[in-house]
Structure formats: C-alpha cells, structure tokens
C-alpha positions as CSV (number, residue, x, y, z in Angstrom):
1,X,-38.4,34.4,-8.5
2,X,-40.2,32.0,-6.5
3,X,-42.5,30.6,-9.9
4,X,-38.5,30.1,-11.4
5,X,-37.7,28.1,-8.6
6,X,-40.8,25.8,-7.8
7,X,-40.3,25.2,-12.1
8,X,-36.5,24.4,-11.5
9,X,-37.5,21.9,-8.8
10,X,-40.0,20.2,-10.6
11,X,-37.9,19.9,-13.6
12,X,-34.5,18.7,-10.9
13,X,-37.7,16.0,-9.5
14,X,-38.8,15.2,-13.0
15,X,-34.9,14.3,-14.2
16,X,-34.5,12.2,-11.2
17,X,-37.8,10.3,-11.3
18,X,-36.8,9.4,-15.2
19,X,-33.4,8.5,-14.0
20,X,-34.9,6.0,-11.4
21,X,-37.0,4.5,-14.0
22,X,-34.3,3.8,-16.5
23,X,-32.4,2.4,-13.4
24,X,-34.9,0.5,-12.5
25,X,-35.9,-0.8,-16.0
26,X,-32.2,-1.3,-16.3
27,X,-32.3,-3.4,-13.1
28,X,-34.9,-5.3,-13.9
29,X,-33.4,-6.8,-17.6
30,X,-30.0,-7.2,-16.3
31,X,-28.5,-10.8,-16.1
32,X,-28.0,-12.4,-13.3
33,X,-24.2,-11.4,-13.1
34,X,-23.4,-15.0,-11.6
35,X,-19.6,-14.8,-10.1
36,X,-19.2,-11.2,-11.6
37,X,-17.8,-8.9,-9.3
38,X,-16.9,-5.5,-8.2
39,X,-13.6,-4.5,-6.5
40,X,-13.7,-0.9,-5.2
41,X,-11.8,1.6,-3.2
42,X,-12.0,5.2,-3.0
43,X,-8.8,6.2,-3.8
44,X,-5.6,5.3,-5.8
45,X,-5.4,1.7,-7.8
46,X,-1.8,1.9,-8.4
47,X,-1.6,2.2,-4.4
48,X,-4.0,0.2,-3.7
49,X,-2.2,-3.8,-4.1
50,X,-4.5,-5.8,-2.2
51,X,-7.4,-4.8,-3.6
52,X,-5.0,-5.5,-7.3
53,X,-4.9,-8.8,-5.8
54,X,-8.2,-9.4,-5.2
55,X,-9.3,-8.2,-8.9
56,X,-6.5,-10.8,-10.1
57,X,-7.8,-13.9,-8.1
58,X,-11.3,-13.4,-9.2
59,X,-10.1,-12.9,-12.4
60,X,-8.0,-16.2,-11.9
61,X,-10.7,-18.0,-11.4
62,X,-12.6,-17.1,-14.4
63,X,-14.6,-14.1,-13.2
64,X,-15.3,-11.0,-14.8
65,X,-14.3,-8.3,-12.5
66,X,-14.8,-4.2,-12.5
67,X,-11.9,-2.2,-10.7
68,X,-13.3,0.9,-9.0
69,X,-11.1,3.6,-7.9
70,X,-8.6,6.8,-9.0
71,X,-6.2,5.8,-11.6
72,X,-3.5,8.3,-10.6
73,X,-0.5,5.9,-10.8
74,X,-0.4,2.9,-12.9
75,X,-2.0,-0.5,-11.6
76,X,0.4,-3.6,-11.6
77,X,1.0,-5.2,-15.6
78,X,-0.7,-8.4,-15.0
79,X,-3.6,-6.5,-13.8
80,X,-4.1,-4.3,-17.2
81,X,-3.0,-7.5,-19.5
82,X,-5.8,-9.7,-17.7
83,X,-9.0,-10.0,-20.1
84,X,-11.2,-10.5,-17.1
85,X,-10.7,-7.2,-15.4
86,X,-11.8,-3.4,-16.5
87,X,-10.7,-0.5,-15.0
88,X,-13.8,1.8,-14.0
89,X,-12.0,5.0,-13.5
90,X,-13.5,7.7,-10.5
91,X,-12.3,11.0,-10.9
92,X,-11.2,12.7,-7.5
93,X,-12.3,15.9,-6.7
94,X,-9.7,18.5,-6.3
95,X,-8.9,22.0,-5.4
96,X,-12.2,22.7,-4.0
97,X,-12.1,26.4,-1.8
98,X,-15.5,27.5,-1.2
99,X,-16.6,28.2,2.2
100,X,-15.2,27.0,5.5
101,X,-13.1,24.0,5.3
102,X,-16.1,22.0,7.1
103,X,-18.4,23.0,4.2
104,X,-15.7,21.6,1.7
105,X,-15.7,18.5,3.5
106,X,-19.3,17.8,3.3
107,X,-19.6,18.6,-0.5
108,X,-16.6,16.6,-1.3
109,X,-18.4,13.9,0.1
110,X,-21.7,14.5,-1.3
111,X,-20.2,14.7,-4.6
112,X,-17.7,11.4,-3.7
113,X,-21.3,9.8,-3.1
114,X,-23.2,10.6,-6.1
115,X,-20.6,10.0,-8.5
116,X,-19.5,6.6,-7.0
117,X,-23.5,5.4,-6.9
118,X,-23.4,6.5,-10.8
119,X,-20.1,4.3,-10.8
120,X,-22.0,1.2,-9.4
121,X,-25.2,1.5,-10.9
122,X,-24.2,1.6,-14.8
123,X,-22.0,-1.4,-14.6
124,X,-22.9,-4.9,-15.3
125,X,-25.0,-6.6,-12.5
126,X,-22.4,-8.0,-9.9
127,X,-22.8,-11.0,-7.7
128,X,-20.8,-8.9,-4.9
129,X,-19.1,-5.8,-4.5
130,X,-15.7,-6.1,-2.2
131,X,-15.3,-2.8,-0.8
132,X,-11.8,-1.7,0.9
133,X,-12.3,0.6,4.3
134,X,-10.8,2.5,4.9
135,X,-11.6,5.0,3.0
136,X,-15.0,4.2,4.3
137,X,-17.1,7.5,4.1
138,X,-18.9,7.7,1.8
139,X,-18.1,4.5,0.4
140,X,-19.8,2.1,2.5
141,X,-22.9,3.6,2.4
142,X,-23.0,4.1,-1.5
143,X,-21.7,0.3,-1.7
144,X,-24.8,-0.7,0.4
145,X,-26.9,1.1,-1.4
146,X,-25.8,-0.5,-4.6
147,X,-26.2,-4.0,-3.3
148,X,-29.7,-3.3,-2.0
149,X,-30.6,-2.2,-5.7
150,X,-28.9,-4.8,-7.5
151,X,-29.7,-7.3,-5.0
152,X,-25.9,-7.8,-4.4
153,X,-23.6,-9.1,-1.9
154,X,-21.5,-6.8,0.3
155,X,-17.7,-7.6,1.6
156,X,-15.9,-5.5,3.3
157,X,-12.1,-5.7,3.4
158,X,-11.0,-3.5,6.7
159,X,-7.5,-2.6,6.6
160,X,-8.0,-0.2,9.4
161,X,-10.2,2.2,11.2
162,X,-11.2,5.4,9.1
163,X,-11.8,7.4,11.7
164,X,-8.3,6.8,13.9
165,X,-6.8,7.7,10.3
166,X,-8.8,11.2,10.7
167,X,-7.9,11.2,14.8
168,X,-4.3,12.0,13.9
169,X,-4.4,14.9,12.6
170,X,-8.0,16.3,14.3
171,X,-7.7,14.6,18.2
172,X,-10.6,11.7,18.8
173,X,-12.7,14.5,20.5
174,X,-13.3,16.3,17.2
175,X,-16.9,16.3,16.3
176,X,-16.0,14.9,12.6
177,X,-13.9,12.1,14.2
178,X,-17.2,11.0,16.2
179,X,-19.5,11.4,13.4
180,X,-16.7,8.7,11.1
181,X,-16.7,6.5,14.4
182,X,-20.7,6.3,14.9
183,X,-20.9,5.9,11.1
184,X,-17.9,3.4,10.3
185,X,-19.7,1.3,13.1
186,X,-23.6,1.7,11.7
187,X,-23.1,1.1,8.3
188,X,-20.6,-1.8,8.7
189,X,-22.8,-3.9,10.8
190,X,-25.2,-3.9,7.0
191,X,-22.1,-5.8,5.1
192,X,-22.6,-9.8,4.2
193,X,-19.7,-10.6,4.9
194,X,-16.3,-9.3,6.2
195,X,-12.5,-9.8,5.8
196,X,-9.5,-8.1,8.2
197,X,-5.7,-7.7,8.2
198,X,-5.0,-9.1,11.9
199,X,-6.8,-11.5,14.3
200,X,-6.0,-8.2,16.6
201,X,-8.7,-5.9,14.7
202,X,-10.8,-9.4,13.8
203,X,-11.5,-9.2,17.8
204,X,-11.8,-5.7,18.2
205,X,-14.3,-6.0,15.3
206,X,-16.5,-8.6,17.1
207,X,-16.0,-7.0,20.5
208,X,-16.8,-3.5,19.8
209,X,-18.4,-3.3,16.5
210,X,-20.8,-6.6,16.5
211,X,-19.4,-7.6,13.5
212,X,-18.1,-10.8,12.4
213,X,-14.9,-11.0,10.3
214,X,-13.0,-13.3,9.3
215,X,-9.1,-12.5,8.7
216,X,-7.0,-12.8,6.0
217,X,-3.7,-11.7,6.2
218,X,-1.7,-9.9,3.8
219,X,0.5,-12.3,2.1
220,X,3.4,-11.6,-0.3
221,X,2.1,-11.9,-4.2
222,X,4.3,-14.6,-6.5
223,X,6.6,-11.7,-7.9
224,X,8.0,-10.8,-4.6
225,X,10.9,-12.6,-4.8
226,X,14.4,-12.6,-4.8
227,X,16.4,-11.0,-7.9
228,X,18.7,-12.4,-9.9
229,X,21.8,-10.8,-10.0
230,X,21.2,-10.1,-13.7
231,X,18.2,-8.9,-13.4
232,X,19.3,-6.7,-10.5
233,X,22.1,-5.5,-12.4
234,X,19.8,-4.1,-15.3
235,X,17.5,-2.6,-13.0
236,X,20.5,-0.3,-11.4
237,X,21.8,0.3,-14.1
238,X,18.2,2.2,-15.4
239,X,18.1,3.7,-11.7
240,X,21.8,5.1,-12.3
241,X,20.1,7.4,-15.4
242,X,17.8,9.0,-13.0
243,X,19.5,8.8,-9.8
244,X,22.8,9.5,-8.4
245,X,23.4,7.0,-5.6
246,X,22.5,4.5,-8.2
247,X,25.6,5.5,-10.6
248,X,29.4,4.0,-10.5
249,X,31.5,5.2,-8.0
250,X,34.7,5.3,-9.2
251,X,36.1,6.7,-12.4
252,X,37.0,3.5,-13.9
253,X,33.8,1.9,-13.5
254,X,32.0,5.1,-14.6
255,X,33.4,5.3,-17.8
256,X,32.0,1.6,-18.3
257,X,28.4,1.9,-19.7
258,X,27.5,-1.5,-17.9
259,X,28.2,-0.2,-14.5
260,X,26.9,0.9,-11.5
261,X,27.3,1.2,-7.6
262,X,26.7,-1.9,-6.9
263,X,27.4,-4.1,-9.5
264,X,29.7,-4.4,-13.3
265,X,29.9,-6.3,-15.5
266,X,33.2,-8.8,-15.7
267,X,35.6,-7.6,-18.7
268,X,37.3,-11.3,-18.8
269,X,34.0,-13.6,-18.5
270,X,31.1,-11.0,-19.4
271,X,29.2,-11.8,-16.0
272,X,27.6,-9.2,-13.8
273,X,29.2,-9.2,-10.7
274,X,29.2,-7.6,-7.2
275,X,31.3,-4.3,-6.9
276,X,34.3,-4.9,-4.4
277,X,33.6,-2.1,-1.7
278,X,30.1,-1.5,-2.6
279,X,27.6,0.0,-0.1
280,X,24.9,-1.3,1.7
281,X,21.1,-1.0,0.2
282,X,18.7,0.1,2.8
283,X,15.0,0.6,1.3
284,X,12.0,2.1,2.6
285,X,8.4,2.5,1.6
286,X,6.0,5.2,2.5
287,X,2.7,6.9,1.7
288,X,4.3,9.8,3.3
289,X,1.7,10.5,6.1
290,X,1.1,11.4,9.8
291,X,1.4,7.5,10.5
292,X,4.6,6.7,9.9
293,X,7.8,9.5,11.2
294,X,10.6,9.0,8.9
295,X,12.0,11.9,10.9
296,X,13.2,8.2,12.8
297,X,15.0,7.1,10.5
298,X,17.1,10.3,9.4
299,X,18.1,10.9,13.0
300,X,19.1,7.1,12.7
301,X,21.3,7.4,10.2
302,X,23.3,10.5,11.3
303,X,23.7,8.0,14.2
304,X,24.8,5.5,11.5
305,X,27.3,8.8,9.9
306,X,28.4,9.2,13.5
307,X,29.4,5.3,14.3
308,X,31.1,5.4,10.3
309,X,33.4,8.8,11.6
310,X,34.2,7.3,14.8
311,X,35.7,4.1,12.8
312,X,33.4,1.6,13.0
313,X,34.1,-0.7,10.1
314,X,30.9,0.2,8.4
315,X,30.0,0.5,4.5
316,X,28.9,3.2,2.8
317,X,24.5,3.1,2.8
318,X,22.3,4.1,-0.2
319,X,19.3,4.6,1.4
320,X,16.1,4.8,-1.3
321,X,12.3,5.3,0.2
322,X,10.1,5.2,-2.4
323,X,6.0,6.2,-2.4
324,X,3.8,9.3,-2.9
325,X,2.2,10.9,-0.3
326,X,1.0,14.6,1.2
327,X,4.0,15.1,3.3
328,X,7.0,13.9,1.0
329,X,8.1,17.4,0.0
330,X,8.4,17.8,3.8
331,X,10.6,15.0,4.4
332,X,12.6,15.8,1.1
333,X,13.1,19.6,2.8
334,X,14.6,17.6,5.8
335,X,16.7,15.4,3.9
336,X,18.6,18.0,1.9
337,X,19.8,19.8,4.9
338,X,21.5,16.6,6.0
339,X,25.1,16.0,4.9
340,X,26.2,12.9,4.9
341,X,29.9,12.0,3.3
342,X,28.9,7.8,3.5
343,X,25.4,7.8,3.0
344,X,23.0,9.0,0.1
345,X,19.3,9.2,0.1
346,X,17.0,9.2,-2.7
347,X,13.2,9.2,-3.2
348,X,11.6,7.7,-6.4
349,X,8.6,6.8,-7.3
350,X,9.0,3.4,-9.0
351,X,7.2,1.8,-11.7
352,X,5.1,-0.8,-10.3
353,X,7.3,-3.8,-11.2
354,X,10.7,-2.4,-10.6
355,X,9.7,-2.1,-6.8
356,X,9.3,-6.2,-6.8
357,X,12.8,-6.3,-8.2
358,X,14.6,-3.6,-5.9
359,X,13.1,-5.2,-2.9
360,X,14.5,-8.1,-4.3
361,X,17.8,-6.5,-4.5
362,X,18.5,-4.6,-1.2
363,X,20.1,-5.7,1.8
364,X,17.9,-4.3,4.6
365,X,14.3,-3.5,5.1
366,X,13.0,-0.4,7.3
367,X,9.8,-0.2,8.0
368,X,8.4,3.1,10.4
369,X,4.4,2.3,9.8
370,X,2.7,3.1,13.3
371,X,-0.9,1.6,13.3
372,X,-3.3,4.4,14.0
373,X,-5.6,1.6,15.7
374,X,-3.1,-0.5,16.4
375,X,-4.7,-3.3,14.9
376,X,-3.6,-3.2,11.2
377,X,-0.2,-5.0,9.9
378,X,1.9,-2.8,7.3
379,X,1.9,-4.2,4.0
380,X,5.4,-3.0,2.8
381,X,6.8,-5.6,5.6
382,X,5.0,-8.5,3.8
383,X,7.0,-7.6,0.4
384,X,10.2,-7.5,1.8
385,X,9.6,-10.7,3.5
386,X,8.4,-12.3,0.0
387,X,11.6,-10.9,-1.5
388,X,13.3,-12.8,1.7
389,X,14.3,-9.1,2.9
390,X,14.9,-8.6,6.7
391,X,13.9,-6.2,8.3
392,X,13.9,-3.5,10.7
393,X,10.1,-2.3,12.1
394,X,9.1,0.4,14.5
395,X,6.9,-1.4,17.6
396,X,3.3,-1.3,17.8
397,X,0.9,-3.7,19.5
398,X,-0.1,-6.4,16.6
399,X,3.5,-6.1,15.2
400,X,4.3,-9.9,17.3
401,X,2.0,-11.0,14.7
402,X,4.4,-10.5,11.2
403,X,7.6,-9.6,12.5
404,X,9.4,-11.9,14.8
405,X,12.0,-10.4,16.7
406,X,15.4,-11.6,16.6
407,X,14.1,-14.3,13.8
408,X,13.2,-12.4,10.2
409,X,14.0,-9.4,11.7
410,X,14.2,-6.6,14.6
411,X,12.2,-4.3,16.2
412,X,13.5,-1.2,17.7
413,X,11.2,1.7,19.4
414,X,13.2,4.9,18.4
415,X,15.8,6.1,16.7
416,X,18.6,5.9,18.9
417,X,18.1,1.7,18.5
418,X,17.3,1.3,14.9
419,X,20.6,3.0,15.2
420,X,22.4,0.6,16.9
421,X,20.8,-2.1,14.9
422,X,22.2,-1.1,11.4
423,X,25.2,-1.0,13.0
424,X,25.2,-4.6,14.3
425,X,23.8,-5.6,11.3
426,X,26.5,-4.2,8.6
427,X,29.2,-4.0,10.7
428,X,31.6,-5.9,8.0
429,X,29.5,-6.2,5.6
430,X,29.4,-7.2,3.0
431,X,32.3,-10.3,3.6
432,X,31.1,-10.9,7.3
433,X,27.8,-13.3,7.8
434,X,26.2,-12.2,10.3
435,X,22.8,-11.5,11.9
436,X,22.0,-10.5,8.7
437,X,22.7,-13.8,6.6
438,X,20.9,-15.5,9.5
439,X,17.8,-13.3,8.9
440,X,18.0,-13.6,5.6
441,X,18.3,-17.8,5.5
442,X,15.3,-18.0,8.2
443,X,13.2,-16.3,5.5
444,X,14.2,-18.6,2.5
445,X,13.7,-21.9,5.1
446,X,10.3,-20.1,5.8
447,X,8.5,-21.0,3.0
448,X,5.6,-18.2,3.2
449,X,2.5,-19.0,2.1
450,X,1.5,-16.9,-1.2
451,X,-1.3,-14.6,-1.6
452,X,-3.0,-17.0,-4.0
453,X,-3.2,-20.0,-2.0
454,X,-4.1,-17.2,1.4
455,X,-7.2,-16.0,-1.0
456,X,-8.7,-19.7,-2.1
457,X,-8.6,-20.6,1.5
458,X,-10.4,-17.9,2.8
459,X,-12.1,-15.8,0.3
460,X,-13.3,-18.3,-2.2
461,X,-15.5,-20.1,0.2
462,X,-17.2,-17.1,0.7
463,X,-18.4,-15.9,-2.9
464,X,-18.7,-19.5,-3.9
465,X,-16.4,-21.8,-6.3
C-alpha cells in the first residue's frame, strides 16, 4: 500500500513538473501581448455590467480582450457582436456535500483556484489582468500569481469589501470572516494599480489597507436612456405575453392585439399612445440577497393599498423587480400572500437589453441596496438616473455621494417613509406635475457624464493609450 502510494506521488510530481515546463516553454515564446488584456470576475458575466464595460472600452479602443467569468445569463449584445472580445467561460462548482460545510468551503476554493490559474495561464499573454473584488478569494491571489508568471500588470477594481459581504450572514467575529479580512488586505497591497466605486472606500482604502486607489465611479452606459414611446409600447406589449400586470386592462383594449396596460395604439391616427387611467410603473432591481430587505418595500406598499382605500387620489402601481438571486423564492413566498386590489407585482428576469428600455419606461425608481461596508454606491441607481429615472433609495453613509435628496430623488430610512413618499409623489398622477416632473427635468438638465468618457479619463492613463 505504501509502494502504491510513493509510485502515485511520483507520477502526481512527474505530471506537474511536465506541466510547468510546457508552461514555462509556453511563457517564454509567447508575444509580448502589447495592450491585450484580461477582464475577470468570479462569478456571473451577464451580472457582472461594469466589468462588460470595461471589456467594451478596451475593446473600443482597439484591444483584444479575454472575458473571464460564469456565463449563467447572457452578457449585454454589443459585448458578444464585438470582434475584440472572447468569452473565456469558468464553470462554477455546484452541489458539493461532502464533509462539514467548512470542509466544502475550502475545496470549493481550492478547486475555484486551480481551475481559474488553468483559466489565466492558457490564454494569450496579457499586458494586464483587471480583476473585480469582490469576489476576491481565491481570485486575487490566482490573478497575482498569473501576473508574476506572465510578467503582467494587476488592477484591481473594488466594488466592495469581500469579507463584510461574508459578515452578514456569519457576524465579523467568525473565524472565516477574519481569515477574508487578513487576506483581502495582504494580497491587495501586491496589485499595480487600483480602481474604487466611491471616494468614501478610496479613503478607507488608503487609511486602513495602505493602498492607493484611485476612484472611478459607476457611470450610466450610452443605452441607458429614455424610451421612446414606440419603443416602450413594443416592449409592453412582449411583457403582456408573459406577464399579467403588463396586459390591457379593460375589455375593449384587450381584445385589441396592439394593447397593453399602459399604452394602445390610436384607431383614427395609428400612433401609440398613453392609456387614459393607466397605472403608475414603479421598478426595482435586485440580486436578491441579505443586503438589500425588500421586505421594505412590501410593507411600503400595503401602506401605499392603505392611503388608495382611505381615498387618496392615487393610481393603480405595477410594481416589477427584476434580478436573480439566492433569496428570490423567499421574497416571491411573501409576495403571494399579499392581496392587493390596486397594485400588482411581478418578478422577471429580463433579457439584457429590455432592462435599458423598461428603466427607460417607468415612472419611479426604488432602490433598497444597503452597503455592507458602507462605502460602495449601488449600481442600479446609476441606470435609472441614465434613463433620467428618479428615484427613491434606502440611506446609507456614501449615499450623499449619487443621490441628492430632494434634487434627482429621495431618501427615506424605512418603510413607513418610502410610504409616504410614493404617495407625495403620485398623488394625481399622471395629469398633475409634481415633485416627480421636477425630478425628472433636474435629471435631463443634468447632463451625466457617460461611462465612456468616465473610463478614458481615469482608466486609460493607467494601461497606456
């Protein structure tokens, strides 16, 4: 027994050392990979938009890029038609029940490792590799290692803290939680160069990690936009096959194929046009998990049910949140027990450029993402704004920094407010300008910078023109 295992780990320690060779053979004849990068994050592409934007800049400006990461939902169009980008597909390890649920951790993340260095060393050589954190363990490391072998550059794009992600559903004094802290903190310090989402975590960066970062903010790409009315017409009318709220409301319209519940099309002039009486469109997105309570906004809107019954001159509110996410069957349990007679929830997972286009279409924004470290700004927010959306957000500390209170938007700190917000802010709609016009005009006069011209002024000086 012991002969059979000394021979098994010569021949495991004879593989490996031929595998280094070819690696290193492979190394040592690869081009120079001049502006060639990698993009990677250890999880979904189709979720992950910024780092979609960052493949589609690079590629913008002429450099081949490879996309690391899941490819569970479909990345954006303009990222699969682009010539300069390919998709390097990880597989994500699932389903794993052996042993404690510490043990499964650890071999999860051994395997994460291994497969992602295969990932980065078989690809062509890159100039950098941009690396999203979190999910920073094992990533980080396995990036770094991959830059010291192909003599690479490493940027790191923190979007938040890993382990304050891990703190919400284990308490900071877990022993894993440490561990991710002490690691996050080690193994960040070897990056070249670093990018944040808020001046707030650029700071906290500096003044407890030693790391220099500079930030740039999440910025709205050029198809967040408003919707034309055509356009938004043909989009609910291909939500009204799927969902209910979406469909006609009355029986005349219904038995018009062209309608919907918020807009028909003319009989005398053949233009789409508003519905008379139509409800409200409230949209929210999600990644359904511990971060963000959209117990909030039901309690909310039975508030909003209550105000309706007592006679408030309120519309009816389709209210869609969209996203996947570990704890949307949960939420979906809550919301059938609720039952509303003016308002109608749905939640569908939208093809990636419909949710430009219904976000182009709604009336109000919600937006319940609490900051785990308080430091990170939630993306969804920026969208809305790009689609000159107002919106509603939950308070946290860096929120001052995107939403401005009273000016694109409101902030409320529980339910019982957002509450009393959507009732200020529909209360006659939709014939009365209010609050919500105002919003809505501040964010047209605005004139947001673009994620395009954010990424040459900050990131291009970095990799080089």
């Amino acid at each position: 027994m012991a002969a059979a295992g000394a021979v098994l780990a010569l021949s495991l320690l004879a593989v490996a050392v031929v595998l280094v060779a070819l690696l290193w053979r492979r190394r040592a004849t690869a081009t120079s990979g001049r502006g060639r990068g990698c993009v990677t994050v250890l999880g979904d592409l189709g979720r992950s938009p910024r780092m979609q934007y960052h493949a589609l800049s690079l590629a913008r400006h002429g450099r081949s890029v490879d996309l690391l990461g899941y490819l569970q939902s479909r990345p954006h169009g303009d990222v699969l038609r682009s010539g300069e980008i390919r998709l390097v597909p990880v597989a994500e390890l699932r389903g794993l029940r052996v042993g404690p649920k510490l043990l499964q951790y650890v071999i999860k993340v051994m395997v994460q490792a291994v497969q992602l260095l295969y990932k980065m060393l078989t690809i062509e050589r890159p100039s950098y590799i941009l690396l999203q954190n979190p999910p920073g363990l094992p990533a980080i490391a396995v990036a770094w290692a991959a830059c010291l072998f192909w003599r690479s550059k490493l940027i790191i794009d923190w979007h938040n803290y890993g382990y304050t992600i891990m703190s919400l559903s284990h308490g900071e004094a877990h022993p894993l939680v440490r561990i991710a802290k002490w690691y996050e903190k080690l193994f960040g310090r070897l990056s070249d160069y670093n990018l944040c989402v808020t001046n707030a975590m650029k700071e906290d960066l500096w003044v407890n990690c030693n790391i220099k970062a500079v930030t740039l903010y999440d910025k709205p790409a050029s198809y967040f936009k408003e919707t034309p009315l055509e356009v938004q017409h043909r989009l609910y009318t291909k939500l009204a096959k799927d969902y209910e709220p979406f469909k006609p409301r009355t029986a005349c319209a219904s038995l018009n194929a062209e309608g919907s519940a918020f807009t028909e099309v003319d009989g005398k002039t053949g233009h789409v046009v508003k519905t008379r009486g139509r409800p409200a469109l409230l949209i929210s997105s999600t990644s359904w998990t511990e971060d963000e309570d959209f117990s909030v906004l039901l309690k909310a809107l039975e508030g909003y049910e209550r105000f309706v019954h007592e006679g408030a001159e309120l519309p009816s509110l389709v209210c869609v949140i969209t996203g996947k996410g570990p704890l949307k069957d949960y939420y979906n349990g809550l919301i059938n027990k609720l039952h509303f007679k003016h308002i109608q929830i749905c939640t569908p997972w939208l093809e990636a450029e419909d949710y430009p286009l219904l976000l182009g279409s709604a009336d109000l924004g919600v937006c319940l993402h609490k900051s785990s470290s308080g430091l990170d700004l939630p993306m969804k927010v920026v969208d809305m704004f790009g689609c000159c959306l107002p919106v509603c957000a939950i308070y946290f500390e860096c929120l001052h920094e995107l939403v401005k209170h009273d000016a694109n938007g409101l902030i409320f700190r529980d339910w019982s407010e957002l509450a009393e917000q959507l009732k200020m802010l529909f209360l006659g709609f939709p014939t009365r300008e209010g609050k919500l016009h105002r919003f809505r005009e501040h964010l047209r006069a605005s004139r947001q910078l673009r994620w395009d011209q954010s990424w040459d002024q900050t990131v291009l000086p970095l990799i080089g023109r």
